[in-house]
N, C-alpha and C positions, 0 to 999 in steps of 0.2 A: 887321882886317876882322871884323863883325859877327856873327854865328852866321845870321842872315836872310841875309844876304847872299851866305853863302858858299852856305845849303841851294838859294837861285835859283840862282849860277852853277851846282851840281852839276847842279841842273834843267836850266838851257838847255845844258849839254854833254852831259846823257842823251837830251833830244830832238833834240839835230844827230845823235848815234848811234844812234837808235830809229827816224828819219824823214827822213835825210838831209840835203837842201840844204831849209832852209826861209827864208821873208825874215824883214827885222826885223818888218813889222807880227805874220806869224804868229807868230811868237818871242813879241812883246809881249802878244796877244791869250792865250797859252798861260799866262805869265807872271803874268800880269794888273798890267804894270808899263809906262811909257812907251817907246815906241818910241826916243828917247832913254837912256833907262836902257838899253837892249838893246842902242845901240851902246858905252856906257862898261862893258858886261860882258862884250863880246866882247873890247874892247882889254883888258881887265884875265884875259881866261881868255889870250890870244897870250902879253899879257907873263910869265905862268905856264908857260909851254913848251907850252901847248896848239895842234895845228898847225889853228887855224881859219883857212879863208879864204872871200875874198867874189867872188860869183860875179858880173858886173855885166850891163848888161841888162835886156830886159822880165825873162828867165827865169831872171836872179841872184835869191841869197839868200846867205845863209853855208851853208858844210859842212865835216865834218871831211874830214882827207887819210884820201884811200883807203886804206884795211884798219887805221885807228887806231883803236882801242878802249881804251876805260877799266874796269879792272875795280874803278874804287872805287864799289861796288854796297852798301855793308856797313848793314841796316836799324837804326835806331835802335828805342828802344823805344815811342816813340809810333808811328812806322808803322807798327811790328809789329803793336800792339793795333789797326790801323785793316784789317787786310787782312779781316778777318771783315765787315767790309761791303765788297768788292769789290765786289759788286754793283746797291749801293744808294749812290750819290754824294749823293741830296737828305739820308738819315738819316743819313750820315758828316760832312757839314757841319752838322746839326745839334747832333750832341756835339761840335762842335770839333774835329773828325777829316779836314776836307776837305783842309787843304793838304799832310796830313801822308800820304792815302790817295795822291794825285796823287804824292806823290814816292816813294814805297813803289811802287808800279806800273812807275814809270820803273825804277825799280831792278830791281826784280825782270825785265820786258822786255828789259835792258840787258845781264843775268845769261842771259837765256838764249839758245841757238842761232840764229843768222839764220830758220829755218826755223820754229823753236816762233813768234819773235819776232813773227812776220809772221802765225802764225795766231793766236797770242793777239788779234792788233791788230784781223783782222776781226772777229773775233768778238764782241771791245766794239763795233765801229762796227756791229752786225748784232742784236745782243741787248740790250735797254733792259727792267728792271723800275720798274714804278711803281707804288709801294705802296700809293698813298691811293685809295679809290674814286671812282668815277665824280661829276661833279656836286655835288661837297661839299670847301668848301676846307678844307685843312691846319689842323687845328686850332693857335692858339699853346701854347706850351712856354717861357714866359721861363725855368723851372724845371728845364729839362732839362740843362743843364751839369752845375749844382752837385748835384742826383742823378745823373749818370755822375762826377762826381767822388768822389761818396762811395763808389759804387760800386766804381771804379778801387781808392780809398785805404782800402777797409774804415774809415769812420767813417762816426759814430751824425752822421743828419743830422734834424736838427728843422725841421719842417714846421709851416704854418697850412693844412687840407686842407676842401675844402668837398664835403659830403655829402650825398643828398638829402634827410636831416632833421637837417640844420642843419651847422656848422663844428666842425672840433675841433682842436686843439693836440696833436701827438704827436711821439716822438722815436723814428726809423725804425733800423733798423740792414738798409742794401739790399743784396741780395743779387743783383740784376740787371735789365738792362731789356729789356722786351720790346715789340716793334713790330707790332700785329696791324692788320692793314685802315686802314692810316695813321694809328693814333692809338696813342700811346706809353703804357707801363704799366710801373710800378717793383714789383718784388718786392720785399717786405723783413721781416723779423722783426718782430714785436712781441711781446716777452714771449717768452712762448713756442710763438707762433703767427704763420704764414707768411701774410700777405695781397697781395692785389693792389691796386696804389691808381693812379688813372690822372692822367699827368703834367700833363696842361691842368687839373685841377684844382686843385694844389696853390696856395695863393695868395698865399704865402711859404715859403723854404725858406733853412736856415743849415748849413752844413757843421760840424760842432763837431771839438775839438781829437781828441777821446775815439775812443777803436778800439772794435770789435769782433772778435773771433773768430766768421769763416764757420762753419756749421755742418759735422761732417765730412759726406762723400757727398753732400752738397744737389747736384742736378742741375735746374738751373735747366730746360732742358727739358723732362724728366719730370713736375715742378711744376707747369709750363704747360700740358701734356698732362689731365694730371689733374684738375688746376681746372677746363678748358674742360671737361672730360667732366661733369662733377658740375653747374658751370653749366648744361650742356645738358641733363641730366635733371630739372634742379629748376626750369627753365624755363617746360615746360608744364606747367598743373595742371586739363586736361580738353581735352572736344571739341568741336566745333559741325559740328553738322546741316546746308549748305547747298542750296540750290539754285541751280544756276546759269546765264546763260547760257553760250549757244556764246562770245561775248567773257570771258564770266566762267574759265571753261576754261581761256583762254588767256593770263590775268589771274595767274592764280592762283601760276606756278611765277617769272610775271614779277615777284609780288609778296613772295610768301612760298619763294622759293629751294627748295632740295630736300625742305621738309615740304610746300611747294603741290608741288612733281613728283609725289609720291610720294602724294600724297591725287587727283592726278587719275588717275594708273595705275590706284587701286583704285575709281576712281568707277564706280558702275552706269550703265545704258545710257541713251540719251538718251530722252527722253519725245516725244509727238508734235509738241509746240512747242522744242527742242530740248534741251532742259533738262537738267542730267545731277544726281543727288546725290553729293556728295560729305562725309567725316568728314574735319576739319579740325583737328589740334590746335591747342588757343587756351593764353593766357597766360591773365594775372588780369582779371578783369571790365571792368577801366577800357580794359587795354590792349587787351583782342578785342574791344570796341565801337569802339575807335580804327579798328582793322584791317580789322572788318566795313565802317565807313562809305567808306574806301577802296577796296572793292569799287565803291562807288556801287549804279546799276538793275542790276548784272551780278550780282547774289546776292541770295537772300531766307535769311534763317535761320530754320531751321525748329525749332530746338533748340538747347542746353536752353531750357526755360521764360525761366530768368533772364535770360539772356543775350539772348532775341527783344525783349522786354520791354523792356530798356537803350536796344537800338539804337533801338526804337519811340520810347522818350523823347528819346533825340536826335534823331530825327529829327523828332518834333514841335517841338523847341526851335528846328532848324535854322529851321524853318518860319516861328515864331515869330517867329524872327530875323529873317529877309527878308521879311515881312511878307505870307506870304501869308492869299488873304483868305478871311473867316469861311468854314466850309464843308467847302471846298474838302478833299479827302484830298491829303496831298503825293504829287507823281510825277503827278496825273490832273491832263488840261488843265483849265485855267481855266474857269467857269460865265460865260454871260455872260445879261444879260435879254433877249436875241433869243430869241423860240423857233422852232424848226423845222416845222412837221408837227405830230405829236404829241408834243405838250410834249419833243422833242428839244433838246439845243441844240445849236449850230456853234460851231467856233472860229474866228474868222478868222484865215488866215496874217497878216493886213495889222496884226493888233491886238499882235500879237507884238514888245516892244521888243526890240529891235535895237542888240548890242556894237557899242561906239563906239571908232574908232581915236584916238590922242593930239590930232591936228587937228581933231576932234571928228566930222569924217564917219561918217555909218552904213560897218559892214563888210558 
C-alpha cells in the first residue's frame, strides 16, 4: 500500500471518528476522491480489523462501532509545520501545506476529548479569516513554493526579482515568509543585510544545493514589526491643506484609513457652506496629486503651494483629455451661445449627454 493511500484511509477512519455516520458521497467530497474509491477504502479498512459498518436507507452511511477509537493520531513532520496556519486553509494550500493541514487537524480533533472535540468543530464551522482585502484578486505567487522551500531547508535561493527601477539577479539566503493584507513577502539576507522582497514579484526563482546558517536570535516577527514601523514613518514626507466638503468629511477616513480618521477628528469647524479644514499627511508629489484627484469636487487644496499647482495641472490635462471646450473652467457648466437676460447664460438639462447602458439606450 502506497504512503497516499494509506495517509486517505487514516483520513476517512478520523472523520467516521470525529463525525460519526457520514455517507460515501460525503466521505468522497471530504476526501476529494471518487465515491467509488470510498467504497474500496472502506472494504480495505473492515478487511484491516477496522469494525466499519454501513447504515442503509435514506439515513445510512458508514460509521464506526459504538465506543471504538483509534489512537493512531501520531503528527508527521510536514503536519506539524502546517498547524501555524490553522487558521488560514487559502495560505496553507498555497505553500503546499493544504492536504497535510486537513490531516493534522483530524488528528489532533481525534486526540482530544469528546467534549473539546465537538467545541473545537464549532468553532471552525463559526469562525472563517480571509486575508486578501476587499475587491482586489489574490495576487499570483508561481514562486511561492520554492521560496517556503528554501525557507523550510535553509538554502541560498537565486532569484530574477523585478523592481520599480528595473530587474536584478540575486542570491537570497530566506529567513521567512510573511503574509500581510493577502499579498505574501519573503524575508531574507543579503550580504549583510535583512530585506523584504514581495513574492508576486519574483520572476524566477532556483532553490541551490548551498545552505546557509540562520542568523542567531533573528525573530522574524520583531523584523516585521520593525520594518513596518520605519516604512510608516518614512512614508509621509509633509502635509496638505484641504477644504472639504460635508461628503469630502466622510470620504476621507473611507479613503485614507486612520490618517484620514485622525485628520477629521482634528479638523476645524464647518464654515457657512459646510466646509470643514482639514491637515492631511501626504506622501511624495506624484502620489498626493494621485490621492487629491480621488477626492474628486469633495476637496479643494489649499496648500502647500506645490502641491495646489500639481493638482491644477492635472486637472487641466484631465480637461484636455476629454475635450473640454475653449474657455470653459473645469467643474463650471458648460457656456452655451443662448443668452439669458443680461448677457446670462442657461444650461439646458436637455443638452446634457446622457450615459448609455450596453444596448445602447439612454440611462
Amino acid at each position: 500500500m502506497d504512503r497516499m493511500r494509506a495517509d486517505r484511509l487514516l483520513s476517512l477512519l478520523l472523520l467516521l471518528q470525529n463525525r460519526g455516520r457520514m455517507t460515501a458521497p460525503e466521505l468522497a467530497a471530504e476526501l476529494e476522491v471518487s465515491v467509488r474509491t470510498v467504497y474500496r477504502d472502506v472494504e480495505a479498512l473492515s478487511a484491516s480489523g477496522v469494525p466499519v459498518y454501513a447504515d442503509r436507507g435514506p439515513a445510512g452511511g458508514y460509521r464506526l462501532l459504538d465506543g471504538y477509537r483509534t489512537r493512531l493520531t501520531g503528527l508527521t513532520g510536514d503536519e506539524a509545520d502546517s498547524l501555524f496556519l490553522a487558521g488560514m486553509p487559502g495560505p496553507a494550500a498555497e505553500l503546499g501545506l493544504g492536504a497535510d493541514l486537513t490531516t493534522a487537524q483530524l488528528k489532533l480533533r481525534a486526540a482530544l476529548p469528546a467534549e473539546l472535540g465537538e467545541r473545537s468543530r464549532r468553532i471552525q464551522e463559526r469562525f472563517h479569516l480571509d486575508a486578501p482585502g476587499w475587491f482586489r484578486d489574490a495576487e499570483p505567487v508561481p514562486h511561492l513554493a520554492a521560496a517556503a522551500e528554501a525557507v523550510w531547508e535553509l538554502r541560498v535561493l537565486r532569484v530574477h526579482y523585478r523592481r520599480w527601477r528595473g530587474e536584478v539577479r540575486r542570491e537570497l539566503c530566506p529567513l521567512g515568509l510573511v503574509l500581510k493584507g493577502g499579498i505574501w513577502y519573503l524575508v531574507a539576507r543579503v550580504e549583510d543585510t535583512v530585506r523584504s522582497y514581495r513574492v508576486s514579484r519574483i520572476l524566477a526563482a532556483e532553490v541551490l544545493e548551498e545552505v546557509f546558517e540562520r542568523p542567531a536570535g533573528f525573530d522574524l516577527a520583531a523584523y516585521w514589526e520593525e520594518s513596518s514601523r520605519r516604512l510608516e514613518s518614512a512614508r509621509f514626507q509633509g502635509e496638505a491643506e484641504l477644504l472639504l466638503s460635508e461628503r469630502g468629511v466622510k470620504l476621507l477616513p473611507m479613503q485614507f484609513g486612520a490618517v484620514g480618521a485622525e485628520a477629521v477628528a482634528a479638523a476645524g469647524p464647518p464654515d457657512d457652506r459646510g466646509r470643514r479644514r482639514v491637515v492631511l499627511p501626504v506622501e511624495s508629489l506624484p502620489v498626493a496629486v494621485h490621492d487629491m484627484l480621488r477626492l474628486g469636487t469633495d476637496a479643494e487644496v489649499l496648500g502647500p503651494p506645490e502641491l495646489r499647482s500639481a493638482v491644477a495641472g492635472a486637472v487641466a490635462e484631465l480637461a484636455r483629455r476629454y475635450g473640454a471646450p475653449k474657455g470653459d473652467t473645469p467643474g463650471a457648466p458648460p457656456n452655451h451661445d443662448t443668452p439669458n437676460g443680461a448677457g446670462r447664460t442657461v444650461h439646458d438639462p436637455q443638452d446634457t449627454p446622457k450615459l448609455r447602458s450596453k444596448d445602447g439606450r439612454p440611462r
